[in-house]
C-alpha positions as CSV (number, residue, x, y, z in Angstrom):
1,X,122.1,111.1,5.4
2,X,125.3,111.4,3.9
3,X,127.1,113.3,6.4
4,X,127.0,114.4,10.6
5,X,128.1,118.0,10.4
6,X,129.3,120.2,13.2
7,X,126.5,121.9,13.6
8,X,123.9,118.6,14.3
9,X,127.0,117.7,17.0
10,X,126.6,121.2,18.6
11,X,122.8,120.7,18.7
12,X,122.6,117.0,20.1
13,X,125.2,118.1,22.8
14,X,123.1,121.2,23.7
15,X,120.0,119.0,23.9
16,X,121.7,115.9,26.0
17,X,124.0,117.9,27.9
18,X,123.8,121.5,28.1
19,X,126.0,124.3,26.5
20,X,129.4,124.3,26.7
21,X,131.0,126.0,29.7
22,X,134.3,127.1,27.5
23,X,132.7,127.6,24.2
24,X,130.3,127.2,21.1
25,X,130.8,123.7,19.7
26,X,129.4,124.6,16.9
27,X,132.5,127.2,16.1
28,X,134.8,125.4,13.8
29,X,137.8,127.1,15.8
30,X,137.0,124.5,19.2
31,X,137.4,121.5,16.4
32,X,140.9,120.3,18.3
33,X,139.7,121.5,22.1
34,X,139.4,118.2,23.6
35,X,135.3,117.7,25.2
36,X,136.8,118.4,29.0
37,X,138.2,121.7,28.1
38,X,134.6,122.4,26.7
39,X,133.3,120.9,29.8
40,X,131.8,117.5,28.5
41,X,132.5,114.5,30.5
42,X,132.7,111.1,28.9
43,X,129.1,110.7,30.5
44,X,127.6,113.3,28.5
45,X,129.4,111.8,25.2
46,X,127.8,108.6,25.7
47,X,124.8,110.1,26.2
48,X,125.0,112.4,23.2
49,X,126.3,109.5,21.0
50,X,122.9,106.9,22.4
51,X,120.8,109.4,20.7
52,X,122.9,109.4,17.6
53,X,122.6,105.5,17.5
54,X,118.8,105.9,17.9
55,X,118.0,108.5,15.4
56,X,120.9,108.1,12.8
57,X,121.4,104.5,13.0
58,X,125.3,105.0,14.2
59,X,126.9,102.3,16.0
60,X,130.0,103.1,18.4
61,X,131.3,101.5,20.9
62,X,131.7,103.1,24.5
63,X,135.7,102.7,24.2
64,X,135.4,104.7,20.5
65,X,133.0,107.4,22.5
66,X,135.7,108.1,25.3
67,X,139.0,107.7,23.1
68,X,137.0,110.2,20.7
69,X,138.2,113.5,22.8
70,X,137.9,116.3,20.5
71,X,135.0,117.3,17.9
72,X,136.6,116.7,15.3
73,X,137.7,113.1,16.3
74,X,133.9,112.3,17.0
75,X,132.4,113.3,14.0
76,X,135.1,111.8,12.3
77,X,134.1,108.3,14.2
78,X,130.4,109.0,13.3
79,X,130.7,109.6,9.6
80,X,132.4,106.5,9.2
81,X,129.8,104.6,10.6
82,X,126.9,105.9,9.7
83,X,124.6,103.6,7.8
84,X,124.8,104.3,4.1
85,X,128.8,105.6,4.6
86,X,130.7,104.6,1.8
């Protein structure tokens, strides 16, 4: 896998978590809007990001998962770690 898009974010959050009280995660506009605005806890990101470990092979620690508070910061922290990131 070369690269974690938007769209596999939106899906593992609707699958761990639920949907998004505030909006679609998977709209590019709510890249910035941190997770609590969208109404995911730092619970529901460590959840989300255990099954990203498991099936991608991502390591991140639970500091990187909370201090990762918007979107766009998260899939920015799982890009650059995922196995065969350059």
């Amino acid at each position: 896998m070369s690269e974690f898009t938007q769209r596999e974010l939106a899906e593992k959050l609707l699958e761990c978590a639920g949907e998004a009280e505030d909006a679609d995660v998977s709209d590019e506009a709510v890249l910035d809007t941190p997770f609590l605005e969208l109404g995911y806890d730092s619970l529901a990101l460590l959840q989300v990001t255990g099954v990203i470990k498991r099936e991608y092979g991502v390591e991140l620690s639970d500091d990187a998962v909370v201090e990762a508070e918007t979107p766009r910061l998260l899939l920015k922290m799982i890009n650059a770690n995922l196995p065969d990131a350059v």
